[in-house]
LOROSE-578399 format. One record per residue (C-alpha): residue in three letters; x, y, z. Coordinates in nm, 2 decimals, decimal comma. Example, Ala and Ser with C-alpha at 12.3 -4.5 7.8 and 13.67 -1.06 7.14 Angstrom:
BEGIN
[node ALA [1,23 -0,45 0,78]]
[node SER [1,37 -0,11 0,71]]
% end
This chain:
BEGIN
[node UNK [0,52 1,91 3,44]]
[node UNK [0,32 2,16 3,19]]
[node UNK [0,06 2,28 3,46]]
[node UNK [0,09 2,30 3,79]]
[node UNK [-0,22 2,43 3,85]]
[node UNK [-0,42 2,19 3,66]]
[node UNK [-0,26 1,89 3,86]]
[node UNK [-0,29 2,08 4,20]]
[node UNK [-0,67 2,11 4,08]]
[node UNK [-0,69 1,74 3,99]]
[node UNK [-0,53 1,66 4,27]]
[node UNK [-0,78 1,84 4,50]]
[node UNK [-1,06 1,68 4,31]]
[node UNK [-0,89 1,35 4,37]]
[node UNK [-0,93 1,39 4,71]]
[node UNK [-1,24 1,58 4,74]]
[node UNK [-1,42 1,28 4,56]]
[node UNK [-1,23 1,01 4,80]]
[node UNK [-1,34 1,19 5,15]]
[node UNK [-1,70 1,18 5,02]]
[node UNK [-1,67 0,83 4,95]]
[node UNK [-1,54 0,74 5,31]]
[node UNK [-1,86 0,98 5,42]]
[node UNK [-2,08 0,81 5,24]]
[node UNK [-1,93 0,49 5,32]]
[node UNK [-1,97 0,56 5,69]]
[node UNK [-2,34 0,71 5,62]]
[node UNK [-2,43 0,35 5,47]]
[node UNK [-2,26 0,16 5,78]]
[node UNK [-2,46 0,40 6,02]]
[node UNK [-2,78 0,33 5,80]]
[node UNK [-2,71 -0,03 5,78]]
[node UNK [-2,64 -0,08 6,17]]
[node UNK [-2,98 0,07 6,26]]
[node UNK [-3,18 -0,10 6,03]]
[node UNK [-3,01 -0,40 6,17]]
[node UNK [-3,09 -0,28 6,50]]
[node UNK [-3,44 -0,24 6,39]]
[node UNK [-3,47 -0,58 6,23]]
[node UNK [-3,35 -0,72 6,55]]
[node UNK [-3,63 -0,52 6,73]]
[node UNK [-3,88 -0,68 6,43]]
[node UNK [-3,78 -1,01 6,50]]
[node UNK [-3,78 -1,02 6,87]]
[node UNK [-4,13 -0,84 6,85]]
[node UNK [-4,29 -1,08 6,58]]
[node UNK [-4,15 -1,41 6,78]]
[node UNK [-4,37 -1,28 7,08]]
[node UNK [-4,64 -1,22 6,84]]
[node UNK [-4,65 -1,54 6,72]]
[node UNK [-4,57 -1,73 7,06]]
[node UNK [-4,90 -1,54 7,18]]
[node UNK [-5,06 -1,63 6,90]]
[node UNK [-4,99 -2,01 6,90]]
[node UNK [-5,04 -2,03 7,33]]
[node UNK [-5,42 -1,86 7,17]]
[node UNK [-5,47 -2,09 6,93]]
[node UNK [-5,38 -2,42 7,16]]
[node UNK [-5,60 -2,29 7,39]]
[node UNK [-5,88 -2,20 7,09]]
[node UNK [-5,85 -2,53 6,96]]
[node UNK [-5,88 -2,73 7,29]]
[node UNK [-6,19 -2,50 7,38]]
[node UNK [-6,04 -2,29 7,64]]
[node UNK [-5,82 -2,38 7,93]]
[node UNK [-6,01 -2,39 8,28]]
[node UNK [-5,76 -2,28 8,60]]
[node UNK [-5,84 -2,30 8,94]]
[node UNK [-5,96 -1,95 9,09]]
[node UNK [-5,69 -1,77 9,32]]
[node UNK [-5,63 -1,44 9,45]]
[node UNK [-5,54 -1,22 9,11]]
[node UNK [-5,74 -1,41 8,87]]
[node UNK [-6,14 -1,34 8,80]]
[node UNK [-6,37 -1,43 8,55]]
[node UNK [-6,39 -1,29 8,22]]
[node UNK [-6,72 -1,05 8,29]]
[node UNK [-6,78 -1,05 7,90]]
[node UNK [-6,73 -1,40 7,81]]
[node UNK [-7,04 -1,66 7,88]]
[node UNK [-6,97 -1,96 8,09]]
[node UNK [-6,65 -1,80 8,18]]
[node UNK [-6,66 -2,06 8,51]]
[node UNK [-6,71 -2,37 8,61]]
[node UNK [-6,77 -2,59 8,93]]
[node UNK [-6,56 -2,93 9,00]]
[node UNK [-6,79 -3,21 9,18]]
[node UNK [-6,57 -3,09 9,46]]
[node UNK [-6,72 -2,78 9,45]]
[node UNK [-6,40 -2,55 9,37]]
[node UNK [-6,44 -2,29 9,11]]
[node UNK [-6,27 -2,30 8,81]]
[node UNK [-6,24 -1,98 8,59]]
[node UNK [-6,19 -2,07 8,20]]
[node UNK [-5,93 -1,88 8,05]]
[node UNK [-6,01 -1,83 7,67]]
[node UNK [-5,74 -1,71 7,42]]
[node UNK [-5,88 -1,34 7,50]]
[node UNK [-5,82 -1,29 7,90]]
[node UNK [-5,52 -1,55 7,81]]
[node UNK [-5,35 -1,35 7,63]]
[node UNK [-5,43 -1,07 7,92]]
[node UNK [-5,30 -1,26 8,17]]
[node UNK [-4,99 -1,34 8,00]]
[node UNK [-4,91 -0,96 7,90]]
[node UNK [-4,95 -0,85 8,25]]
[node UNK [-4,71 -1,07 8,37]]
[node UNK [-4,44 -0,99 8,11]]
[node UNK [-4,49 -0,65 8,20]]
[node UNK [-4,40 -0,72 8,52]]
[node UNK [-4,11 -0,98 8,42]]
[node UNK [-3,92 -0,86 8,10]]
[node UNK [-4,09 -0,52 8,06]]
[node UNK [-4,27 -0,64 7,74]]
[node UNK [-4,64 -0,56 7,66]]
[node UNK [-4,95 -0,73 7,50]]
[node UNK [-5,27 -0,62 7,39]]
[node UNK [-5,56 -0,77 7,22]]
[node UNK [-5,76 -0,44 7,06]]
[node UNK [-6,03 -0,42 6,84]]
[node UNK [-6,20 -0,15 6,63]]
[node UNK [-6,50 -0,33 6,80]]
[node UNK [-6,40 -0,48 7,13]]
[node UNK [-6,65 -0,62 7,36]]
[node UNK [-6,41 -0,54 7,60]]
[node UNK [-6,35 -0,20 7,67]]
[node UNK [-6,01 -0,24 7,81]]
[node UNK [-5,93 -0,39 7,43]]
[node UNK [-6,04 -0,07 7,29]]
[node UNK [-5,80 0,10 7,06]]
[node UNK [-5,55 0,40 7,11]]
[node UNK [-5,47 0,66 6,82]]
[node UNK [-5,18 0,45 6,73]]
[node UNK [-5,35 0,09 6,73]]
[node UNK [-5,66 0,27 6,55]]
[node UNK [-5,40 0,38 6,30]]
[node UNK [-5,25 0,02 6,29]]
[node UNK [-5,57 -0,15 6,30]]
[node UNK [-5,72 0,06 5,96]]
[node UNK [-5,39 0,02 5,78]]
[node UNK [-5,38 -0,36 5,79]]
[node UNK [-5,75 -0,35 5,69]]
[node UNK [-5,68 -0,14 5,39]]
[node UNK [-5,42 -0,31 5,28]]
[node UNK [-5,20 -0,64 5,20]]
[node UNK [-4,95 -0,58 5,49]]
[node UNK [-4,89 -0,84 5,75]]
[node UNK [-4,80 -0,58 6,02]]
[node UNK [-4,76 -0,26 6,11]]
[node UNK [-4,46 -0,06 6,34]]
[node UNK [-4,35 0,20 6,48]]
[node UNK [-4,02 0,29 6,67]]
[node UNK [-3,99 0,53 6,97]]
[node UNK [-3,77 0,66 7,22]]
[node UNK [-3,86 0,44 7,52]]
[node UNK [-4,02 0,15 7,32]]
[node UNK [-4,09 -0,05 7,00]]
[node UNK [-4,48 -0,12 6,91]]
[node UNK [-4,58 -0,38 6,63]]
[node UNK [-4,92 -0,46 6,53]]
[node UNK [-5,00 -0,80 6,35]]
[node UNK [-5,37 -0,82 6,26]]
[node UNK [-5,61 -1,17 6,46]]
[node UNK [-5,78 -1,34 6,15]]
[node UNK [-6,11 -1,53 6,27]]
[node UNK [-6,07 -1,93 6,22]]
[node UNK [-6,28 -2,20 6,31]]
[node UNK [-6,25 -2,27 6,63]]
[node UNK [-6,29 -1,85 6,71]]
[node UNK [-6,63 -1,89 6,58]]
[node UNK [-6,76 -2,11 6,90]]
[node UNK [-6,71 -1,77 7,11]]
[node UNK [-6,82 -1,50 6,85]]
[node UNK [-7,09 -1,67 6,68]]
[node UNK [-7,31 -1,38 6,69]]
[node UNK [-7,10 -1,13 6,55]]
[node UNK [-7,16 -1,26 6,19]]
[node UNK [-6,80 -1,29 6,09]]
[node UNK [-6,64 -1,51 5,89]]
[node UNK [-6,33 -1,75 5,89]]
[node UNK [-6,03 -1,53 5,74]]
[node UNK [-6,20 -1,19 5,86]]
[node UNK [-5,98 -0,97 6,06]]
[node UNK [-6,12 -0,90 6,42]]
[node UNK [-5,86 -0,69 6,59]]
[node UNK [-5,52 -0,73 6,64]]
[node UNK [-5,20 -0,76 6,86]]
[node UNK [-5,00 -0,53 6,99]]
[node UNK [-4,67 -0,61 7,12]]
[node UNK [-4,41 -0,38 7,27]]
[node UNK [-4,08 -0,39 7,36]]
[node UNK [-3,87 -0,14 7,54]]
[node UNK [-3,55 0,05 7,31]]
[node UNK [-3,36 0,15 7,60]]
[node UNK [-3,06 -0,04 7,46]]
[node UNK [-3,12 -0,02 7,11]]
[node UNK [-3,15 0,40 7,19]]
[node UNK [-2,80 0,38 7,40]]
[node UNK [-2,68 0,16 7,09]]
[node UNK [-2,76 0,43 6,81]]
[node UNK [-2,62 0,71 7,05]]
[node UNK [-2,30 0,49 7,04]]
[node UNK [-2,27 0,47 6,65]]
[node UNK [-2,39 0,85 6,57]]
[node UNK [-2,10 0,98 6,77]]
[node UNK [-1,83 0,73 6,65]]
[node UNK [-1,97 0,84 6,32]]
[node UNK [-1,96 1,16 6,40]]
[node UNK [-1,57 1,11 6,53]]
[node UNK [-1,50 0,94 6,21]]
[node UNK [-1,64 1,22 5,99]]
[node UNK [-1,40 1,49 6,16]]
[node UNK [-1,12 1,28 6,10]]
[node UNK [-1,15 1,19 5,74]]
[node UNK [-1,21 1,58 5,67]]
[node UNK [-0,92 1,70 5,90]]
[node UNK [-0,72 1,38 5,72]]
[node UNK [-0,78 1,46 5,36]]
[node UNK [-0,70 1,86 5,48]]
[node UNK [-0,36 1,73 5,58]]
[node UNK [-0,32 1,54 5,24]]
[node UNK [-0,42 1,79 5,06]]
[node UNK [-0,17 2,03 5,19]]
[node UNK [0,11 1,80 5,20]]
[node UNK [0,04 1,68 4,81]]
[node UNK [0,01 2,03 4,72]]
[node UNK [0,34 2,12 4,84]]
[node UNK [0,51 1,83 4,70]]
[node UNK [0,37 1,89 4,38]]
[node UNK [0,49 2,27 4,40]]
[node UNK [0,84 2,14 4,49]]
[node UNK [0,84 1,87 4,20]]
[node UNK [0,75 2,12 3,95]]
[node UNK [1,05 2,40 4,05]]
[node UNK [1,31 2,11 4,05]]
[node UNK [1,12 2,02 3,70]]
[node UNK [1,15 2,34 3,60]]
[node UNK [1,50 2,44 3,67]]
[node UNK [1,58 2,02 3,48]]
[node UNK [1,42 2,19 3,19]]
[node UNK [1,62 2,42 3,22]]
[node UNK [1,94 2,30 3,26]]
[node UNK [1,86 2,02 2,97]]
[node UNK [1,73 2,26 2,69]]
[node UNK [2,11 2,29 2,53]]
[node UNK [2,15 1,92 2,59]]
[node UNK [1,81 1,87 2,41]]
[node UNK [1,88 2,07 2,16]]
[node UNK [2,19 1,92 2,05]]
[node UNK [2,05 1,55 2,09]]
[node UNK [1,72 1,68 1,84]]
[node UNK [2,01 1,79 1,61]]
[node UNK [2,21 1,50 1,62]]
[node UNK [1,90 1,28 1,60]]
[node UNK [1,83 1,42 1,28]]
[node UNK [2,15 1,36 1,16]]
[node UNK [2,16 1,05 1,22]]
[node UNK [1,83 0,98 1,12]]
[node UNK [1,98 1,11 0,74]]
[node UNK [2,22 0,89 0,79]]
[node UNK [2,03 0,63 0,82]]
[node UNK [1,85 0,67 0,57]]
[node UNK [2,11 0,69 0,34]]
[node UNK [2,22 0,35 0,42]]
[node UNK [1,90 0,19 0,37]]
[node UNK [1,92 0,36 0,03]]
[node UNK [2,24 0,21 -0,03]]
[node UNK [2,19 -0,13 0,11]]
[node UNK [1,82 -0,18 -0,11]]
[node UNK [1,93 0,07 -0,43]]
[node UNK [2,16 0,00 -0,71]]
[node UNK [2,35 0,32 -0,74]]
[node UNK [2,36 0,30 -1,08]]
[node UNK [1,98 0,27 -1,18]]
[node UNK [1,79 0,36 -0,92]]
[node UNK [1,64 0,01 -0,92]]
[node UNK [1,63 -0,20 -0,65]]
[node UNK [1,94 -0,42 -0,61]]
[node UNK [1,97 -0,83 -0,60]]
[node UNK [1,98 -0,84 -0,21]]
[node UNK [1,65 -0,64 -0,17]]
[node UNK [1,48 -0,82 -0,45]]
[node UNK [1,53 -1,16 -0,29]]
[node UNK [1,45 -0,98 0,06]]
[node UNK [1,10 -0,91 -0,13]]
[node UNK [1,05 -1,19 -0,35]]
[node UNK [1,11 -1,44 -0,11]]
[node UNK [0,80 -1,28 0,13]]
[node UNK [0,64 -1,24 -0,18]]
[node UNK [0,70 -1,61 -0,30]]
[node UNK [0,59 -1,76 0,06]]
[node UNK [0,25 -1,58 0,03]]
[node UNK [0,14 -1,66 -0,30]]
[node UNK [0,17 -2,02 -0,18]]
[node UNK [0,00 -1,99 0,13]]
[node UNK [-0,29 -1,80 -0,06]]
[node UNK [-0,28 -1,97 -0,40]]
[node UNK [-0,20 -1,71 -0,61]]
[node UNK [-0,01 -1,66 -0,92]]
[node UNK [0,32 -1,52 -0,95]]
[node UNK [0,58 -1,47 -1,25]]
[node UNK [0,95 -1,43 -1,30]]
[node UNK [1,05 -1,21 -1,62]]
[node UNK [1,48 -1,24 -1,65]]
[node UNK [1,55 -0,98 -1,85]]
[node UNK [1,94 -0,96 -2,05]]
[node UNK [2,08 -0,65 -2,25]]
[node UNK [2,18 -0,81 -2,59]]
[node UNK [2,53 -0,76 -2,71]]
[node UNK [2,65 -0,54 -2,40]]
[node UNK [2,98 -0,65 -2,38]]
[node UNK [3,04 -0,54 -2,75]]
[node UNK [2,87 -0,20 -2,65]]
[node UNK [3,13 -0,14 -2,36]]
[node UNK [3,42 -0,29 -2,60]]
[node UNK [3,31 -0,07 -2,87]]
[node UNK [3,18 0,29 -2,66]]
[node UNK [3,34 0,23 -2,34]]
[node UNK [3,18 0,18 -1,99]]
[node UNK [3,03 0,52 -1,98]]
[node UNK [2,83 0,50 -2,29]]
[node UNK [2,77 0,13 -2,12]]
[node UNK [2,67 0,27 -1,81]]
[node UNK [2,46 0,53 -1,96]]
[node UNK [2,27 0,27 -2,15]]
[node UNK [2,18 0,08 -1,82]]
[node UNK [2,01 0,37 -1,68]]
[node UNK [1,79 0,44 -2,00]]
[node UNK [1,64 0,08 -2,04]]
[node UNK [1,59 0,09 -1,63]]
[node UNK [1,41 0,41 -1,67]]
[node UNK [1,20 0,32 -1,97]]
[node UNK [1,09 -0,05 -1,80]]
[node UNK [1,05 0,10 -1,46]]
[node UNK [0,73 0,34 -1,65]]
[node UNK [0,55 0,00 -1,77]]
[node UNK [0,58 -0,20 -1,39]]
[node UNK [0,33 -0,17 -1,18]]
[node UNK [0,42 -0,03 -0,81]]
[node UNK [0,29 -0,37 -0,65]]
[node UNK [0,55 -0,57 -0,87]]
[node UNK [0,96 -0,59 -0,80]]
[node UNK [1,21 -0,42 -1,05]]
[node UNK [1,55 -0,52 -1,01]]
[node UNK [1,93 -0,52 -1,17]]
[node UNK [2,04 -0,84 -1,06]]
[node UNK [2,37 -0,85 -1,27]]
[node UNK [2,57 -0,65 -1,47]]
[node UNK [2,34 -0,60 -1,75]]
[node UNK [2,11 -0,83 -1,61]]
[node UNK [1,74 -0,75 -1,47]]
[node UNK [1,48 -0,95 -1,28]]
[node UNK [1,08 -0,85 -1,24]]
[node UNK [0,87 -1,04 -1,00]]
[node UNK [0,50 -1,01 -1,08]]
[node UNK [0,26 -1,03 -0,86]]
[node UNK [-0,12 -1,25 -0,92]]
[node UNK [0,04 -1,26 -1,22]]
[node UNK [0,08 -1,59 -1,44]]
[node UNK [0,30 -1,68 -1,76]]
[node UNK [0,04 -1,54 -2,01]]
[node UNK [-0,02 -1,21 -1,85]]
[node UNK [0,43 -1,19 -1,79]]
[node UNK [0,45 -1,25 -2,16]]
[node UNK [0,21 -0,94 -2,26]]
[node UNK [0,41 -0,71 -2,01]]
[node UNK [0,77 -0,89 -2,18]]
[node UNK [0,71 -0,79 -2,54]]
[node UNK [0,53 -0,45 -2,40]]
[node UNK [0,89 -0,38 -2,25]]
[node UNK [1,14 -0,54 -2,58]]
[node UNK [0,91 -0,33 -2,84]]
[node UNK [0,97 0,00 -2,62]]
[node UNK [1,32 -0,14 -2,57]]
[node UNK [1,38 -0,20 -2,93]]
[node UNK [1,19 0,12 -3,08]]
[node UNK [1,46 0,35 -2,86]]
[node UNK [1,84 0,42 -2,88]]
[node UNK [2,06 0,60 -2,72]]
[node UNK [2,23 0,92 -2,90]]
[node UNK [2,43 1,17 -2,82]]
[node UNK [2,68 1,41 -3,06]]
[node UNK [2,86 1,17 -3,17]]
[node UNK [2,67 0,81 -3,21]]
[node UNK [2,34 0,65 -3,20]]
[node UNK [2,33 0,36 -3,05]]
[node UNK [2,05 0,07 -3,12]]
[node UNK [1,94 -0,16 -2,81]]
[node UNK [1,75 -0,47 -2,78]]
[node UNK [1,71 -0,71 -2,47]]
[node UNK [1,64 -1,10 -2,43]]
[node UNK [1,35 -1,21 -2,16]]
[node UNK [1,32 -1,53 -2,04]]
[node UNK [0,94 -1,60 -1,87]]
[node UNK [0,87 -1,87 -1,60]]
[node UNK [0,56 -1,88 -1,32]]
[node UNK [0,52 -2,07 -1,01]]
[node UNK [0,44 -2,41 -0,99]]
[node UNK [0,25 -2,61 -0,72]]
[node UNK [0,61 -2,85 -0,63]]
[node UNK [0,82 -2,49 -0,61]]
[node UNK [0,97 -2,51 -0,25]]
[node UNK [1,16 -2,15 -0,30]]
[node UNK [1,21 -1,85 -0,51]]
[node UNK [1,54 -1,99 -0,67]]
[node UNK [1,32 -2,29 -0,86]]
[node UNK [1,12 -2,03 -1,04]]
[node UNK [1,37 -1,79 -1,13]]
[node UNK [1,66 -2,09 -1,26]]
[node UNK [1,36 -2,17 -1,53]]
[node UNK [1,32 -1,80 -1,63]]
[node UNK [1,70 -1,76 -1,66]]
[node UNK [1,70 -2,10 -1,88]]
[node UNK [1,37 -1,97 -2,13]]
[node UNK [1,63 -1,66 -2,12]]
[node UNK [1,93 -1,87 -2,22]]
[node UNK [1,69 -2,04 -2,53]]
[node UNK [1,60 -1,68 -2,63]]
[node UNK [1,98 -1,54 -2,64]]
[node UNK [2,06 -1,87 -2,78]]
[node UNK [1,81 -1,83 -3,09]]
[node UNK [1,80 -1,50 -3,21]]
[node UNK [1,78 -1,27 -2,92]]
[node UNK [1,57 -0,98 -2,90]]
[node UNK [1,32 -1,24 -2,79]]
[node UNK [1,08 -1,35 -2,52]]
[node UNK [1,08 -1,71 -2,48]]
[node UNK [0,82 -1,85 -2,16]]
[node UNK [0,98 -2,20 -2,01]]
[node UNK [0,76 -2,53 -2,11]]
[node UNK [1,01 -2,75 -2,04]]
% end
């Protein structure tokens, strides 16, 4: 643990950030339960609104309703032929959708504590005339697209809807010059909030409860987290510690025996002798090397290479001059290979170089590049001067070659014809 601080800090944040996401969580459950409590209020509101509205139309489109006259009910005063006389000679009063509606909204003010109005910037009823709040309601909905207009108090719920003139309103208000679609007035319909009021009371304080516990919570976590992280870091701190001889002596032998590993992939891939790669890390190469030339079609060469006449050279200088000789020819052909290509002592005095996009033609340039350096040098010391030439044998893949062998048995044979001949020659297999 580098920084306690920073953690503790992070930590904090952490937290900070989480208890304002349960605030704002419960904010937005708050929010979403009264406007869910106000839709409900909408939708019990507009349901009246249009049941009045359909009981007016009914009774617009049968002409009015006629009722027989009874204590409660009188006339319309301001609708003509607002009565009528059976042959009987009882009295019927004719109830059109106006004083309908009238009827109806006093007796669910009685009832259910609901309220209707039919109002009008123009009533020809007085008692429709309009309030500040339906005169508000009225000129909105005449300005403008909307379908209704609300408003939400503390004892009740008012939604206006606007009372578009159709063709069977025209029979009563022929002489007012309107026109089928015009808005006349409106309806206002209110409902009591009593319970949706005790309702929102309910959820502010349970939000309110939950918004002192999540800050007391998060308080209490951040203490407790704090102190743990205090207490993780001393115990950390006295590991560390404890540990740092321990640690120092693993970093030390880590080192040694990352040497030593090193050294034996030296010795497993390096011919100790020539500093060339050996015969078990050429074919590790060149048989990765062979396998993707023939998945990508590409060319690839074999160069065998043979010292000429070493065992006389040993016989005649002994296995140190031998020896000495190995290194000089692996030095001088390890200048003219490129790094993408595979140089190798195979044998005793035998090399190998695998060429990469490389074909015969191309092997054959490098081969006599390498026997004229080869040739034009000698090794000499004190006492002798000794002359050197090699034998190369050349051969390059072929579509039916199934391994690395097939390619490098033909470059040994084209290196058998050239030792055969006259040596100090590159022969390429044709056979």
């Amino acid at each position: 643990m580098k920084n306690k601080n920073l953690l503790i800090y992070f930590t904090v944040t952490m937290i900070f950030c989480f208890t304002l996401f349960i605030i704002k969580y419960i904010s937005d459950t708050k929010d979403d339960y009264q406007k869910i409590s106000e839709k409900i209020l909408f939708q019990q509101a507009s349901t009246l609104f249009n049941n009045i509205v359909n009981t007016r139309k009914w009774s617009s489109d049968h002409g009015a309703v006629y009722i027989k006259a009874h204590d409660g009910i009188k006339p319309n005063p301001y609708l003509q032929d607002n009565h009528e006389y059976t042959k009987n000679g009882e009295l019927l009063i004719k109830m059109n959708p106006a004083w309908m509606t009238r009827q109806i909204s006093e007796m669910s003010n009685k009832k259910e504590n609901y309220f209707f109005k039919i109002t009008s910037l123009n009533p020809l009823n007085p008692i429709n005339a309009p309030d500040d709040f339906e005169k508000l309601a009225l000129k909105s909905l005449k300005n403008s697209n909307e379908e209704f207009y609300t408003s939400i108090g503390k004892y009740k719920y008012d939604f206006v809807a606007p009372l578009k003139v159709e063709v069977s309103c025209l029979e009563c208000h022929n002489t007012n010059n309107y026109k089928v679609g015009d808005i006349i007035g409106g309806i206002r319909v209110s409902i009591p909030t009593e319970h949706y009021t005790e309702n929102i009371e309910i959820i502010n304080s349970k939000t309110n409860l939950l918004y002192l516990v999540t800050f007391f919570t998060s308080i209490i976590f951040i203490i407790i987290i704090t102190f743990t992280i205090h207490s993780i870091y001393t115990r950390e701190l006295n590991i560390m510690k404890l540990n740092k001889t321990l640690e120092s002596k693993v970093n030390q032998r880590t080192k040694e025996l990352r040497r030593a590993n090193k050294k034996l992939l030296e010795i497993s891939t390096i011919d100790y002798l020539t500093n060339l790669s050996n015969r078990r890390h050429f074919f590790d190469i060149g048989i990765k090397a062979f396998h993707l030339a023939k998945r990508e079609k590409n060319d690839l060469s074999i160069i065998c290479i043979d010292i000429d006449f070493f065992k006389q050279i040993n016989d005649t200088y002994g296995h140190h001059i031998g020896d000495e000789i190995l290194k000089l020819i692996a030095n001088k052909m390890s200048k003219c290979v490129r790094k993408s290509d595979i140089l190798a002592r195979t044998g005793g005095e035998e090399f190998t170089i695998l060429l990469n996009n490389t074909n015969e033609n191309s092997a054959f340039i490098l081969a006599e590049k390498l026997r004229n350096i080869v040739e034009t040098s000698s090794y000499k010391n004190d006492e002798i001067d000794v002359k050197i030439t090699i034998s190369l044998g050349i051969s390059q893949l072929k579509d039916d070659d199934e391994d690395l062998d097939s390619i490098i048995l033909r470059a040994d044979r084209a290196l058998y014809i050239a030792k055969k001949d006259s040596r100090n020659k590159t022969v390429i297999y044709h056979f």
